[in-house]
C-alpha positions as semicolon CSV with decimal commas, in nm:
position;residue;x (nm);y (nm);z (nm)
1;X;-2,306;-6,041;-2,133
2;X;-2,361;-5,869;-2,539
3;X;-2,416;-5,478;-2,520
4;X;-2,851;-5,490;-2,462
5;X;-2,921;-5,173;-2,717
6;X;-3,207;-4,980;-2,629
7;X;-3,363;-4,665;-2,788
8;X;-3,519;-4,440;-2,543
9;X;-3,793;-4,228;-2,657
10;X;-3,665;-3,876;-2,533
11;X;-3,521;-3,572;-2,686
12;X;-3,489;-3,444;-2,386
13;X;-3,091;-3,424;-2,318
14;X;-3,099;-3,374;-1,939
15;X;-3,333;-3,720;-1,925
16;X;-3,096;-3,851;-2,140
17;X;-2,801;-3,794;-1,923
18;X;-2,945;-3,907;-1,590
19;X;-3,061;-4,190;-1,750
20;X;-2,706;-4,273;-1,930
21;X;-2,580;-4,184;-1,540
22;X;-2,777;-4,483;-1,378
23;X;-2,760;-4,763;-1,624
24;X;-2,471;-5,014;-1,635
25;X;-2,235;-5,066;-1,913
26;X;-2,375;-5,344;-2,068
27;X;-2,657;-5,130;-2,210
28;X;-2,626;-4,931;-2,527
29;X;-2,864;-4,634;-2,543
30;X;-2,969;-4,448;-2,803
31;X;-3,187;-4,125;-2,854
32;X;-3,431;-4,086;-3,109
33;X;-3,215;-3,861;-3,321
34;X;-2,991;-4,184;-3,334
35;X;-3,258;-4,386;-3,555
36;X;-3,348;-4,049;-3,713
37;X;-3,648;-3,995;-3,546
38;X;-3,704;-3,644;-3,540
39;X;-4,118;-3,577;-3,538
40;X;-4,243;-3,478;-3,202
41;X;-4,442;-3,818;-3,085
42;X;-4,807;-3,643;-2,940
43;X;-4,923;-3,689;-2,584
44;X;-5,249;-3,698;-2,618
45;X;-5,348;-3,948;-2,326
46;X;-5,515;-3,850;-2,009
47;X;-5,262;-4,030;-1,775
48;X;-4,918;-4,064;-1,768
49;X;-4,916;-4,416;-1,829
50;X;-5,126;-4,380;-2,125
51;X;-4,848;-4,162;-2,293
52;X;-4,550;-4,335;-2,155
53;X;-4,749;-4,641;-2,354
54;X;-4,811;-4,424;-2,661
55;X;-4,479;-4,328;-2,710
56;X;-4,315;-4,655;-2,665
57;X;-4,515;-4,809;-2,924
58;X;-4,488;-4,519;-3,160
59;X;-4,119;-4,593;-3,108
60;X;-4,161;-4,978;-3,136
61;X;-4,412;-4,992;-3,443
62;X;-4,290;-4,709;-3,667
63;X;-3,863;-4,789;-3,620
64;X;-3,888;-5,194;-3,577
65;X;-3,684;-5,133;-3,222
66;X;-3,666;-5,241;-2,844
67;X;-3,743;-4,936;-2,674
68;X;-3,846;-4,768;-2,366
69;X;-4,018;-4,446;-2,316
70;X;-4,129;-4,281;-1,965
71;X;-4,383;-4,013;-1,817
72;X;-4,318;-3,789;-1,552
73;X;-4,577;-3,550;-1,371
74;X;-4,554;-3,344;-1,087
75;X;-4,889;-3,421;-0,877
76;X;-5,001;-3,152;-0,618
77;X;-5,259;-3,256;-0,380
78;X;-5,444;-2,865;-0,291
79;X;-5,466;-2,884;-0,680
80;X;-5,655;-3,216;-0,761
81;X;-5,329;-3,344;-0,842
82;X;-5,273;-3,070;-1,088
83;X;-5,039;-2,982;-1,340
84;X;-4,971;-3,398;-1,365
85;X;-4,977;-3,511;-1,711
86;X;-4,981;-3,119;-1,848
87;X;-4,625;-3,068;-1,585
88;X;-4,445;-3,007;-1,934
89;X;-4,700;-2,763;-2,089
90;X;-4,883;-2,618;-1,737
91;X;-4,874;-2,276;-1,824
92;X;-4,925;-2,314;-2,204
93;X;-4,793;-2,509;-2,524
94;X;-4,513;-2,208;-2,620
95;X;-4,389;-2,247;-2,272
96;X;-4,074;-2,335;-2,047
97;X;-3,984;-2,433;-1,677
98;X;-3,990;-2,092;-1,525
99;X;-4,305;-2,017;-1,706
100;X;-4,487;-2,349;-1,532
101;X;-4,299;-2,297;-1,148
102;X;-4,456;-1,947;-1,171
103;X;-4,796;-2,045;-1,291
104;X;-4,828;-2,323;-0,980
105;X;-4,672;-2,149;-0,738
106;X;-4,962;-1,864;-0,797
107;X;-5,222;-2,142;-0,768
108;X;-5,064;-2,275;-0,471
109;X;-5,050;-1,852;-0,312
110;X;-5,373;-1,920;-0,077
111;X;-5,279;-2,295;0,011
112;X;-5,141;-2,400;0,330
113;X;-5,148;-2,767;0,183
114;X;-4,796;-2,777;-0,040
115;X;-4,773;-3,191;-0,027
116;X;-4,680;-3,308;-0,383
117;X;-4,545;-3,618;-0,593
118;X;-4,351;-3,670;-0,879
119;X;-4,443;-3,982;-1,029
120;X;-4,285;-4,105;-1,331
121;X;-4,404;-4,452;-1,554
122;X;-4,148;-4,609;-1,818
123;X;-4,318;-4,882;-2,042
124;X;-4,050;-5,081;-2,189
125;X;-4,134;-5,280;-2,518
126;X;-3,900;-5,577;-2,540
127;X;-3,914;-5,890;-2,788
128;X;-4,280;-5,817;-2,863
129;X;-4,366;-5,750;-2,504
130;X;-4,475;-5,455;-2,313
131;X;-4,377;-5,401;-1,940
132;X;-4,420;-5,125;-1,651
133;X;-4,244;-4,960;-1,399
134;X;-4,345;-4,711;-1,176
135;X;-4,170;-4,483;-0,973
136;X;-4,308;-4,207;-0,683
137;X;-4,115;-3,940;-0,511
138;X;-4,369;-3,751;-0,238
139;X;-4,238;-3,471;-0,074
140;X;-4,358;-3,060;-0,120
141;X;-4,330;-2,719;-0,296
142;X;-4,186;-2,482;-0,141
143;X;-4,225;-2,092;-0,228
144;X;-3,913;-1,903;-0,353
145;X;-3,657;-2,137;-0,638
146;X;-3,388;-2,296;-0,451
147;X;-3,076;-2,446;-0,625
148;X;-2,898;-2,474;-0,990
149;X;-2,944;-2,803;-1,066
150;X;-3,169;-3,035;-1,252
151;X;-3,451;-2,867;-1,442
152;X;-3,831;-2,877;-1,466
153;X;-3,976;-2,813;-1,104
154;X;-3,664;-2,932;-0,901
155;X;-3,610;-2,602;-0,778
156;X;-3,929;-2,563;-0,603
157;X;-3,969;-2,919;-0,472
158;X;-3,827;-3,101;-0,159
159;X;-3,853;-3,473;-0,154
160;X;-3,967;-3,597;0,188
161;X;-3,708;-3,643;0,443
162;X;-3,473;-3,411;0,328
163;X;-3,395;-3,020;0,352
164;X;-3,227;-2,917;-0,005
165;X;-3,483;-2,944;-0,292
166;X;-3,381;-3,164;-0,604
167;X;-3,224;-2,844;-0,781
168;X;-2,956;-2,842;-0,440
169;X;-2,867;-3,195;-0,560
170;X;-2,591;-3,376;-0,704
171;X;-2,709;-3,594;-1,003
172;X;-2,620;-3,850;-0,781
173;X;-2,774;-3,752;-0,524
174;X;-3,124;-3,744;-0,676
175;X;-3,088;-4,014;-0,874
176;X;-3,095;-4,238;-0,561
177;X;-3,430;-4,087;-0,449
178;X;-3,622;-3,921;-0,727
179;X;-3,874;-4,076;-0,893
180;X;-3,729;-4,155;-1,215
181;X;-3,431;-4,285;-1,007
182;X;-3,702;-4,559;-0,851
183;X;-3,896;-4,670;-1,198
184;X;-3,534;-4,711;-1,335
185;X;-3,369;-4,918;-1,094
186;X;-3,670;-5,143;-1,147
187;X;-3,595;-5,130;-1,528
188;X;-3,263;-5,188;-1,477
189;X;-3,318;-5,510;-1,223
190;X;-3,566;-5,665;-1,499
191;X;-3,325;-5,631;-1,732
192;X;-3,045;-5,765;-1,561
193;X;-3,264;-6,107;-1,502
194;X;-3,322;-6,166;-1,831
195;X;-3,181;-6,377;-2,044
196;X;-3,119;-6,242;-2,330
């Protein structure tokens, strides 16, 4: 089978990496500093489908490339399903990971309800074509940071049927059950059935 190249619309490096992890080695993936694409793509939908779509087309229309681009929120159900599609920028624009795990687990001080999802979307634009893939990970938050691994909430969250949270796991390990994990195997299966 030729090398399928693929850009995917990230600058994130730990994305990047568990992505690279999963995906076979007939794919060739690049970053968007590997087509020179260095302006920060806005998020300015109000799901995270809508800017797992914006960004791929961004991608698509402005660099003449296949490309794929995903979403990821983390959806708490005591908070309307809060941060969601602000999980990157919760506690403010000039922010980081600590900053946002602090900020929800204060709004989640009074709650005895700690059931969450991650749910991440990829929108793949192929050949002129735009596909979807979804991928959900339920499971809770849990009060005190547990673990080294991973980044974004993983510390605080432990995927349903298990006792470590994400940041106790291998990349292995999550990548079997996390959400991104899920929306990429079914990336990865579409891909493998086409001909192309």
């Amino acid at each position: 089978m030729n090398k399928i190249e693929l850009v995917f619309a990230t600058n994130n490096q730990n994305k990047l990496k568990e992505v690279k992890a999963m995906l076979p080695d007939f794919f060739e993936i690049k970053s968007l500093s590997d087509i020179n694409c260095f302006e920060e793509i806005p998020e300015t939908e109000a799901t995270i489908e809508g800017n797992a779509i914006l960004k791929a087309n961004y991608v698509s229309n402005n660099y003449n490339v296949n490309c794929f681009a995903d979403d990821t929120g983390l959806e708490v159900e005591s908070l309307d399903g809060e941060p969601g599609v602000y999980s990157a920028r919760y506690a403010g624009l000039d922010t980081n990971a600590m900053k946002n795990i602090e900020k929800l687990l204060f709004n989640l001080k009074e709650k005895t309800n700690r059931k969450a999802q991650f749910k991440t979307i990829i929108a793949l634009n192929l050949g002129g074509k735009q596909f979807l893939f979804k991928g959900i990970c339920k499971g809770s938050i849990i009060d005190q940071l547990r673990g080294t691994e991973g980044f974004g909430y993983d510390p605080v969250f432990i995927p349903t049927g298990f006792d470590k949270t994400f940041a106790e796991m291998s990349l292995d390990e999550k990548s079997n059950i996390s959400h991104r994990g899920i929306a990429f195997k079914q990336l990865i299966d579409f891909l493998k059935n086409l001909s192309i």
